[in-house]
N, C-alpha and C positions, 0 to 999 in steps of 0.2 A: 629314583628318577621320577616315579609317578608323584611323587610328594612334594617336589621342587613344582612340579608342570601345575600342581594341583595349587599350593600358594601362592605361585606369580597370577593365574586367574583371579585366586580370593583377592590377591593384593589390587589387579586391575581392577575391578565391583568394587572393591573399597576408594578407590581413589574416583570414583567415577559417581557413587553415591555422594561421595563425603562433596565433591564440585557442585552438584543438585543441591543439597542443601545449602552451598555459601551461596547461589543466586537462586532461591526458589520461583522468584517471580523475575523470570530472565524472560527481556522484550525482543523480538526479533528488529530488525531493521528495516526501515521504511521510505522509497521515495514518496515527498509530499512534493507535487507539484501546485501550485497558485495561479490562475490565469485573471487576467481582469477581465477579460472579453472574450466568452462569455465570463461570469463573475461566477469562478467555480473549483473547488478542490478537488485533487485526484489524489491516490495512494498506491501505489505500486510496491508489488511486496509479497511476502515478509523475505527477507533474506537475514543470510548469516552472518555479515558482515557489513560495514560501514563503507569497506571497497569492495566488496562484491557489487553493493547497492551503483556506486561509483563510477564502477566499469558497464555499467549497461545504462546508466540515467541518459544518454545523450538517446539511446533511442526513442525511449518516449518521449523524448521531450521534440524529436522527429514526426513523432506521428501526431503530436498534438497539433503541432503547427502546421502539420497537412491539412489537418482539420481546420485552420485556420482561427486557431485561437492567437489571444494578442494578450502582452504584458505578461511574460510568462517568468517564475520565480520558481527556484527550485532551493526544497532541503532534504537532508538525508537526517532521521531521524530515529530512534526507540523508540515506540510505543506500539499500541495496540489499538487501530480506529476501529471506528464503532460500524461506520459506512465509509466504502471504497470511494466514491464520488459525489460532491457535497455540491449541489446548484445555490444560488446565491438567491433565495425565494423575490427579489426586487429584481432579478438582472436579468435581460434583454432575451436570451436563451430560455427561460423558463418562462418569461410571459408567451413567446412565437411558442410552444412547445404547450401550453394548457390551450391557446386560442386553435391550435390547428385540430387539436385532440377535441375541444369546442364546437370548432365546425363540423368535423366527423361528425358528432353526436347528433348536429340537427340537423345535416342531410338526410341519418336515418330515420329521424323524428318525420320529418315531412312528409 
């Protein structure tokens, strides 16, 4: 009986290695959200699935709009970003966002 219990385990590691190697470079799943306004990407992530990703995307895309972003586009994707949130270095939100950081700077200066 121990020898039966002992190769349904081998046989479970065997099938569960042998999976690992058909996707070694297995990507998790990603919402990419896209706003124009500010001009900026987001990543929400990683999940397991493509409906997992699915079933929660409406919230963020809830809270973004609280924020008051506009032109908003969403994908559900693989991959792996580099950075979670990508500002559009020309767009509206990162100019107001260096100038305020700016002013900081030379109140203390003064």
């Amino acid at each position: 009986m121990l020898g039966i219990f002992l190769f349904c385990i081998y046989l479970c590691l065997a099938c569960i290695i042998i999976e690992y190697l058909r996707y070694p470079n297995h990507q998790q799943w990603w919402i990419k959200i896209v706003t124009q306004k500010p001009s900026c990407t987001y990543y929400f992530g990683p999940f397991d699935s493509a409906t997992e990703a699915q079933l929660i995307q409406a919230e963020y895309i809830q809270d973004i709009q609280e924020e008051g972003a506009e032109g908003i586009s969403v994908q559900i994707q693989q991959c792996q970003p580099q950075k979670l949130t990508i500002f559009d270095e020309d767009s509206e939100a990162t100019q107001l966002i260096g100038s305020s950081v700016g002013d900081s700077l030379n109140s203390y200066a003064s």
